[in-house]
PyMOL Python script that loads the backbone (N, CA, C, O; Angstrom):
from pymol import cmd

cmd.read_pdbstr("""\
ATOM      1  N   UNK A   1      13.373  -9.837  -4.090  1.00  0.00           N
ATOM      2  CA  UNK A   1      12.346  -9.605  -3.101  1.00  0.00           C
ATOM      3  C   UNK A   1      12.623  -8.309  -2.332  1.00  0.00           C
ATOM      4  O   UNK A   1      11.751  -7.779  -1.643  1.00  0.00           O
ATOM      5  N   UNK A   2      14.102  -7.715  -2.492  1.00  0.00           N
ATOM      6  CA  UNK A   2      14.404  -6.559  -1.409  1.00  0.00           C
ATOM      7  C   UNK A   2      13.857  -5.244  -1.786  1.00  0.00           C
ATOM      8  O   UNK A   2      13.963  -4.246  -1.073  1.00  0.00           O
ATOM      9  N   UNK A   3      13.061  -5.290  -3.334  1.00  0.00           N
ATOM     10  CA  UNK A   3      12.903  -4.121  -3.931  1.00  0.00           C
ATOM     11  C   UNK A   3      11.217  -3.927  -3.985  1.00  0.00           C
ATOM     12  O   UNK A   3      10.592  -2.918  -4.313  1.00  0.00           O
ATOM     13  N   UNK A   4      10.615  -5.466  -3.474  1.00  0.00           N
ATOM     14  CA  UNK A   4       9.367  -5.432  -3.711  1.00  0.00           C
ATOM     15  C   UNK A   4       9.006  -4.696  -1.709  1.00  0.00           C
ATOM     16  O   UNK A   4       7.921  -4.292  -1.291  1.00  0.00           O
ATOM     17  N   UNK A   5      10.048  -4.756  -1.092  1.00  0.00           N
ATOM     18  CA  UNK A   5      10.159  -4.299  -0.122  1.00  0.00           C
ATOM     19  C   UNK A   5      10.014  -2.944   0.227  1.00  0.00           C
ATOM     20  O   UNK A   5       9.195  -2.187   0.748  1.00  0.00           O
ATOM     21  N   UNK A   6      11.074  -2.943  -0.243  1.00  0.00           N
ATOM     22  CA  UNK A   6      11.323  -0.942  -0.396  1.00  0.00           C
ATOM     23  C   UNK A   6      10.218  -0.472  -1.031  1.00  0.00           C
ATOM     24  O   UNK A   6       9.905   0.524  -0.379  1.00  0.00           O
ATOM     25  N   UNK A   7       9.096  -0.664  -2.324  1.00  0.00           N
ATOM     26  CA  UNK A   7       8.344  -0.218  -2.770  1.00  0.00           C
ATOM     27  C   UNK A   7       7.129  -0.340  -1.505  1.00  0.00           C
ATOM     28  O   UNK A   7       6.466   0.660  -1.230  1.00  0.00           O
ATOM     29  N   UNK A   8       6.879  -1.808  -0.684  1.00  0.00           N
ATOM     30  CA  UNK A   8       6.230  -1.371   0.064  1.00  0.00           C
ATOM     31  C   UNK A   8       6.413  -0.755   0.939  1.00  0.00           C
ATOM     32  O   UNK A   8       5.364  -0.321   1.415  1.00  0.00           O
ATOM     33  N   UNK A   9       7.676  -0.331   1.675  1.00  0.00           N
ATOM     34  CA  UNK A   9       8.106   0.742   2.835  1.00  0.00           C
ATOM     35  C   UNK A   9       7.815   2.088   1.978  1.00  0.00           C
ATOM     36  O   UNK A   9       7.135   2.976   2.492  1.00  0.00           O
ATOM     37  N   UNK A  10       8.175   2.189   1.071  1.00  0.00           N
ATOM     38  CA  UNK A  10       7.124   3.465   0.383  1.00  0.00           C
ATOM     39  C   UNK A  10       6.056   3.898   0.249  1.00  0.00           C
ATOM     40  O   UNK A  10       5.689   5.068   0.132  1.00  0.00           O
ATOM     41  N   UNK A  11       5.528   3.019   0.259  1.00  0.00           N
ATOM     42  CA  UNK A  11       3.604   2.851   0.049  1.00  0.00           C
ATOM     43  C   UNK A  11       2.870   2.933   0.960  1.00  0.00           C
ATOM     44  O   UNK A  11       1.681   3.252   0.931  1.00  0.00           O
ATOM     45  N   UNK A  12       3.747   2.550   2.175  1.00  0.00           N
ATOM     46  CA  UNK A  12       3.283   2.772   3.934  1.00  0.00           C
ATOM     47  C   UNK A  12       3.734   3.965   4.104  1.00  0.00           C
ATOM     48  O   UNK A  12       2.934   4.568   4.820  1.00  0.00           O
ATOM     49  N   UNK A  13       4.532   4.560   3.837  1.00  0.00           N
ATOM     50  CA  UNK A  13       5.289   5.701   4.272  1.00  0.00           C
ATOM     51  C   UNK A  13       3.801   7.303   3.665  1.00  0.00           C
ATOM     52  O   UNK A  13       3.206   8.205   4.255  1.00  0.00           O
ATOM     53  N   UNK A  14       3.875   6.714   2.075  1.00  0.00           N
ATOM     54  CA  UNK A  14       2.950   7.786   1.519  1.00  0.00           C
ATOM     55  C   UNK A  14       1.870   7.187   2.078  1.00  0.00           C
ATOM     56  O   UNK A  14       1.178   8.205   2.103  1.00  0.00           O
ATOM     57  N   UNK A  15       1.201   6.395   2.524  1.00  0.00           N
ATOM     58  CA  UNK A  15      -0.219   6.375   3.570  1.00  0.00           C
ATOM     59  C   UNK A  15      -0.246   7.246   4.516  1.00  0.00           C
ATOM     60  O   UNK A  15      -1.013   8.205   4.600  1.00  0.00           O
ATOM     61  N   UNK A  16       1.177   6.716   5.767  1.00  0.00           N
ATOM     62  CA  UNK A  16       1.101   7.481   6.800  1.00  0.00           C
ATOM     63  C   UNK A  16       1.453   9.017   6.549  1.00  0.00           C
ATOM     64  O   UNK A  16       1.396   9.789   7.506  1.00  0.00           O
ATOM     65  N   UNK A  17       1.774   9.424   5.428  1.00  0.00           N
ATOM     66  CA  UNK A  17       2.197  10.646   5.568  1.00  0.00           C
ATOM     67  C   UNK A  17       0.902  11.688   4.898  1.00  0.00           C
ATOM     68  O   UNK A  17       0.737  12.860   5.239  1.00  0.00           O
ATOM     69  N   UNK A  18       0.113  10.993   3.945  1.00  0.00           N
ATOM     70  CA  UNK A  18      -1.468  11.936   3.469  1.00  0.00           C
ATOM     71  C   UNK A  18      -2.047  11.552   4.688  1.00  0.00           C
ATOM     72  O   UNK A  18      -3.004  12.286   4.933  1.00  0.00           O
ATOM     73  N   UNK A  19      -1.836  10.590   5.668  1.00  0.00           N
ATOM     74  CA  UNK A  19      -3.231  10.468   6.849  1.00  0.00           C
ATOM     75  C   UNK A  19      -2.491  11.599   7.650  1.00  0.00           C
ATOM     76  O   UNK A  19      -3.162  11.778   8.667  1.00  0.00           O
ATOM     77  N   UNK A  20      -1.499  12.368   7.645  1.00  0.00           N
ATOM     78  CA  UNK A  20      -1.007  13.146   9.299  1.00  0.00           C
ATOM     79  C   UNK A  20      -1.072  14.222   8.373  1.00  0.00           C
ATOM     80  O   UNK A  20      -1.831  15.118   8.742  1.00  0.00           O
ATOM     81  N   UNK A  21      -0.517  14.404   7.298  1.00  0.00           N
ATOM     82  CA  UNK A  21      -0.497  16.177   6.722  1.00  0.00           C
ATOM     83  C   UNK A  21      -1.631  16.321   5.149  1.00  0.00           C
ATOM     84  O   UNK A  21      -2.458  17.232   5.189  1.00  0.00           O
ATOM     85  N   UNK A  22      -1.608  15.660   4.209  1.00  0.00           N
ATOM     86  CA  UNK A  22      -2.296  16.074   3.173  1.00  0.00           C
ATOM     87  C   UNK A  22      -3.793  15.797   3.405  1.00  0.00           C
ATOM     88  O   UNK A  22      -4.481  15.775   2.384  1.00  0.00           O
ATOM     89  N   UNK A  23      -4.347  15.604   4.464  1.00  0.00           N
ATOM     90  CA  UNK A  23      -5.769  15.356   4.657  1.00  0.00           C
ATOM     91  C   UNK A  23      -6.564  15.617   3.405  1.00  0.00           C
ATOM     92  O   UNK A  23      -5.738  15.885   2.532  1.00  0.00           O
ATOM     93  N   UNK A  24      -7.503  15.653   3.024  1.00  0.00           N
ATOM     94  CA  UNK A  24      -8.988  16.191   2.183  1.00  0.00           C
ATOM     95  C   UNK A  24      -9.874  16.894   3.456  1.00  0.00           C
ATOM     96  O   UNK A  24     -10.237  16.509   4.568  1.00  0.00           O
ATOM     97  N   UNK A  25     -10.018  18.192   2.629  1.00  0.00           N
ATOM     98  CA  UNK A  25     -11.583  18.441   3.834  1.00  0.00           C
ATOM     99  C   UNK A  25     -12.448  17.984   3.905  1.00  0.00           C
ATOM    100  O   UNK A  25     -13.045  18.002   4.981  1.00  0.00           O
ATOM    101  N   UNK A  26     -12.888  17.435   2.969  1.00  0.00           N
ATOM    102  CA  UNK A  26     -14.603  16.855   3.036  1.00  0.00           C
ATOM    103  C   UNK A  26     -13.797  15.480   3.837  1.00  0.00           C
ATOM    104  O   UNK A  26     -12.665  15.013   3.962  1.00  0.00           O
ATOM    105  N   UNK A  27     -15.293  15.190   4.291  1.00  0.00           N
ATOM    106  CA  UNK A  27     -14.472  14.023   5.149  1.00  0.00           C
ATOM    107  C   UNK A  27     -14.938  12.453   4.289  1.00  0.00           C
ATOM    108  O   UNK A  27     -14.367  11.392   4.540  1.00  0.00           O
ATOM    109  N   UNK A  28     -15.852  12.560   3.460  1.00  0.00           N
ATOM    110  CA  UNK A  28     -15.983  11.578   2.454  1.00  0.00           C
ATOM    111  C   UNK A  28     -15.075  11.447   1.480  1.00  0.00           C
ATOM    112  O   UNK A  28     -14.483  10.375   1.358  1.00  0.00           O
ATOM    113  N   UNK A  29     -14.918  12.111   0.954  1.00  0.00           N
ATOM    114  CA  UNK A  29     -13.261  12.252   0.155  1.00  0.00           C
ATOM    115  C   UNK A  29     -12.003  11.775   0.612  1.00  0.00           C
ATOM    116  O   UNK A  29     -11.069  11.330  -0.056  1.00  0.00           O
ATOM    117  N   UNK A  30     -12.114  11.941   1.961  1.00  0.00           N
ATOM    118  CA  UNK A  30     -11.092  11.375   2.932  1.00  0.00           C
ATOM    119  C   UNK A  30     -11.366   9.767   2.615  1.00  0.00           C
ATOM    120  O   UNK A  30     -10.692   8.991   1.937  1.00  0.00           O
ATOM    121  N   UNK A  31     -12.512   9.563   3.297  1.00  0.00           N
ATOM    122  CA  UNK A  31     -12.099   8.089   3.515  1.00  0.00           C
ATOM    123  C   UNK A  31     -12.448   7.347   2.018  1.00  0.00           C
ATOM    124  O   UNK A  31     -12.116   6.162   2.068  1.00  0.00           O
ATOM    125  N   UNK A  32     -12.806   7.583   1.209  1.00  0.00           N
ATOM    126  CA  UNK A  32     -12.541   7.083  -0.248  1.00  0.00           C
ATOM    127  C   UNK A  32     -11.453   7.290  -0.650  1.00  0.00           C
ATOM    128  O   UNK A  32     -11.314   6.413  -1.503  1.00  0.00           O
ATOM    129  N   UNK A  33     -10.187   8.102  -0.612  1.00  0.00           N
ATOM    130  CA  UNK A  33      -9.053   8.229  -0.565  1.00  0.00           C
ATOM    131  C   UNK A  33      -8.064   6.960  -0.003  1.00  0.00           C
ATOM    132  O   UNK A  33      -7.146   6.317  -0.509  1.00  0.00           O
ATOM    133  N   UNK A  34      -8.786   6.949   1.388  1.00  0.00           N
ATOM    134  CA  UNK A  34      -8.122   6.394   2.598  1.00  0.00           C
ATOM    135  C   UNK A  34      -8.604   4.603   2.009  1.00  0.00           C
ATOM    136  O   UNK A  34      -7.750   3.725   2.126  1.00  0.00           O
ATOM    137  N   UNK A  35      -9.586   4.356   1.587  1.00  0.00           N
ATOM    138  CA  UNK A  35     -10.474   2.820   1.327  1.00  0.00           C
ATOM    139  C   UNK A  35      -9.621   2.590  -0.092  1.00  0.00           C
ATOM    140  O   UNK A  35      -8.966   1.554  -0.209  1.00  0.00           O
ATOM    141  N   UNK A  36      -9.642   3.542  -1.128  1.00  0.00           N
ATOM    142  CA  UNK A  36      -8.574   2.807  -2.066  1.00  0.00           C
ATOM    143  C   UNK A  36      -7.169   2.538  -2.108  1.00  0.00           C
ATOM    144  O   UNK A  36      -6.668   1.606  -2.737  1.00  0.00           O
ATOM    145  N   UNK A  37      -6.355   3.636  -1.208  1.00  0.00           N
ATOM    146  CA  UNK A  37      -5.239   3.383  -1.032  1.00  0.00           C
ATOM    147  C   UNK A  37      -4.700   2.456  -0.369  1.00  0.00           C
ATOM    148  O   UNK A  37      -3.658   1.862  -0.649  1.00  0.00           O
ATOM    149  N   UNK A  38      -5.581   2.258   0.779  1.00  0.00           N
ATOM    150  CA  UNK A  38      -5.061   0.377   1.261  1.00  0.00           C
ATOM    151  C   UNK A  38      -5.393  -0.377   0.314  1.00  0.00           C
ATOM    152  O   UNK A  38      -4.468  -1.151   0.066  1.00  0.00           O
ATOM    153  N   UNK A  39      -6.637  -0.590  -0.613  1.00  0.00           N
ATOM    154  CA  UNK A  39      -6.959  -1.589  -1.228  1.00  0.00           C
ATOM    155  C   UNK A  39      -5.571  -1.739  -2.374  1.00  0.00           C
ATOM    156  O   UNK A  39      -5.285  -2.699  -3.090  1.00  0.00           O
ATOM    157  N   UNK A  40      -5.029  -0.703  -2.258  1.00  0.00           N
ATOM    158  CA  UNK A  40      -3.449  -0.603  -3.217  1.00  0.00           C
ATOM    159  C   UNK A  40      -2.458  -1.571  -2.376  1.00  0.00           C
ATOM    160  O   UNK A  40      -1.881  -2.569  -2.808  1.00  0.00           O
ATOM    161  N   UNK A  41      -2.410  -1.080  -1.187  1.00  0.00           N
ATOM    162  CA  UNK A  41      -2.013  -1.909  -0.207  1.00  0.00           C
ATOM    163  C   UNK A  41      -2.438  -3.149  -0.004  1.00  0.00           C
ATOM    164  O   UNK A  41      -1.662  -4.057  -0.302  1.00  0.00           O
ATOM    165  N   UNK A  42      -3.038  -3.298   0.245  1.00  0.00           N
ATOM    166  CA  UNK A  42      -3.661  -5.312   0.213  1.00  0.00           C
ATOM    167  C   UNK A  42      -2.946  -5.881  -1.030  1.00  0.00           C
ATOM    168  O   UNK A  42      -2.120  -6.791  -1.099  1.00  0.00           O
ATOM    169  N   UNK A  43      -3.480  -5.108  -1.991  1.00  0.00           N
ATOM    170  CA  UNK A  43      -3.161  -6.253  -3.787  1.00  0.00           C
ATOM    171  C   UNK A  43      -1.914  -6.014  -3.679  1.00  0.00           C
ATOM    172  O   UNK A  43      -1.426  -7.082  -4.047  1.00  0.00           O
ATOM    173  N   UNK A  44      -0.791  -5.113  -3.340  1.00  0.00           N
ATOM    174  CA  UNK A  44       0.532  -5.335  -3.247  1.00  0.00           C
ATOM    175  C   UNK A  44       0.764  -6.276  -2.390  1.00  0.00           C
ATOM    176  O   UNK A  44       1.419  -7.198  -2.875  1.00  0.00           O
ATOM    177  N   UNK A  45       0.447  -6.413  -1.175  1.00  0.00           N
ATOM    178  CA  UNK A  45       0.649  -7.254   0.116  1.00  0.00           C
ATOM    179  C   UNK A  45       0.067  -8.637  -0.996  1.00  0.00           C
ATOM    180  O   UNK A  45       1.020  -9.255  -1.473  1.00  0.00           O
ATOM    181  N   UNK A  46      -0.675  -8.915  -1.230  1.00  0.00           N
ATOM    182  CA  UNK A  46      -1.188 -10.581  -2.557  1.00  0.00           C
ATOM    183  C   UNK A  46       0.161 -10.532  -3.708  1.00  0.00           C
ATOM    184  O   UNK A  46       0.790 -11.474  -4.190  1.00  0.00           O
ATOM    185  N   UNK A  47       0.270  -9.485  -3.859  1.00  0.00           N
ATOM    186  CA  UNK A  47       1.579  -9.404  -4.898  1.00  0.00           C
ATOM    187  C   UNK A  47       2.512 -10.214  -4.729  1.00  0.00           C
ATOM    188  O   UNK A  47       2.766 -11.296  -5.260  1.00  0.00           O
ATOM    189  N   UNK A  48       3.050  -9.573  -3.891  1.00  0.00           N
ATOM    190  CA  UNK A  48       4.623 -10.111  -2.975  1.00  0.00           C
ATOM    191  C   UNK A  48       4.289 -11.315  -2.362  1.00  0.00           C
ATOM    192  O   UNK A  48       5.154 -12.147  -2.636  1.00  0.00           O
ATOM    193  N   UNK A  49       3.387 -11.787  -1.631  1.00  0.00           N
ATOM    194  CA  UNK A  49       2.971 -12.814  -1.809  1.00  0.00           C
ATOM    195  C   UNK A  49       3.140 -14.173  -2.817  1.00  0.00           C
ATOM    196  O   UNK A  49       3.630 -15.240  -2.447  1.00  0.00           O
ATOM    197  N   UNK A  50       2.671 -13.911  -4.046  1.00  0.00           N
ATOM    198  CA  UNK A  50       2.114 -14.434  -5.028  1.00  0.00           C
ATOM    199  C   UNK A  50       3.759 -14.555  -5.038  1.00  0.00           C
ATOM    200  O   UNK A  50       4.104 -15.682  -4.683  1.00  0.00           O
ATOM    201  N   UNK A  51       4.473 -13.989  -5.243  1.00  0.00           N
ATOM    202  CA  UNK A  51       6.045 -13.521  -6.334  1.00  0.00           C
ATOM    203  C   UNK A  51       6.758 -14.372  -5.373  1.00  0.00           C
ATOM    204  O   UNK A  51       7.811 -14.918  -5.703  1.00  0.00           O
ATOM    205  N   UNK A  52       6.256 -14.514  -4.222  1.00  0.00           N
ATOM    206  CA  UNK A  52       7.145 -15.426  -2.601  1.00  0.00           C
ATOM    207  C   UNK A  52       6.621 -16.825  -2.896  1.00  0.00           C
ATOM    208  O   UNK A  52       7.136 -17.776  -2.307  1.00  0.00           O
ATOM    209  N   UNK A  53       5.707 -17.004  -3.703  1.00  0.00           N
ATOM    210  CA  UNK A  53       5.198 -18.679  -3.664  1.00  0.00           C
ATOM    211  C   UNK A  53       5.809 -19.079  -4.517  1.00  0.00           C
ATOM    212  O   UNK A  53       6.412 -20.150  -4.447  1.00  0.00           O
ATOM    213  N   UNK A  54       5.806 -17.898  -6.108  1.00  0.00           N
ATOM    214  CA  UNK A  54       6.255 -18.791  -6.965  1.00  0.00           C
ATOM    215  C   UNK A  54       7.724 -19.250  -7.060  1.00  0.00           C
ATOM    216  O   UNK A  54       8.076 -20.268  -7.657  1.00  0.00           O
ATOM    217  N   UNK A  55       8.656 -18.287  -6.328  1.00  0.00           N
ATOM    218  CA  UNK A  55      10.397 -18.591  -5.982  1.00  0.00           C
ATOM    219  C   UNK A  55      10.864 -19.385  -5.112  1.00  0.00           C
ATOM    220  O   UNK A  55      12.002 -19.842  -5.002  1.00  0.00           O
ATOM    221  N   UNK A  56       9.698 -19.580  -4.323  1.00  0.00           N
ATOM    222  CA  UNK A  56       9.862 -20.755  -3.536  1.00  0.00           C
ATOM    223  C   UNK A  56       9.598 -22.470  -4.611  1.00  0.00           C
ATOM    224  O   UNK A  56      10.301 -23.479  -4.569  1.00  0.00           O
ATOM    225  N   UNK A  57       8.627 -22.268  -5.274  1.00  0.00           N
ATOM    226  CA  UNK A  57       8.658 -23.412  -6.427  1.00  0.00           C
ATOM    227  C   UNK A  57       9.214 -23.840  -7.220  1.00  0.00           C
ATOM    228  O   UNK A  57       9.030 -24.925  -7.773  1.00  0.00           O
ATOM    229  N   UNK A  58      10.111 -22.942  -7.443  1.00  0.00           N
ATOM    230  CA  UNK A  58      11.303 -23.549  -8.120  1.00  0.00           C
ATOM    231  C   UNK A  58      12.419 -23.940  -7.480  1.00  0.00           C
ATOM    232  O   UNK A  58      13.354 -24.430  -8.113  1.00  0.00           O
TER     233      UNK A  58
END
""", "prot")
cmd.dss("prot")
cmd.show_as("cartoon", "prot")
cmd.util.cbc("prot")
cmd.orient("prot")
């Protein structure tokens, strides 16, 4: 579980770091950028999840 961790402290890290410096100019580009990359975020967050129910079942 400590690695499904670190991948998400990564995944937050490259969010917060294209939202403060790699912007897009257009600003629609932005937030279609910004709307799939959490949605990367959520299904990881169901991931780890999912991977936490099933180790608990056994």
């Amino acid at each position: 579980m400590k690695i499904h961790l670190m991948i998400f402290a990564v995944l937050i890290a490259g969010f917060i770091s294209y939202n403060l410096f790699l912007q897009s100019e257009d600003g629609r580009h932005n937030t279609i950028i910004n709307i799939l990359y959490a949605s990367v975020l959520f299904g990881y967050i169901a991931f780890m999840a999912f991977a936490l129910l099933k180790k608990m079942k056994k």
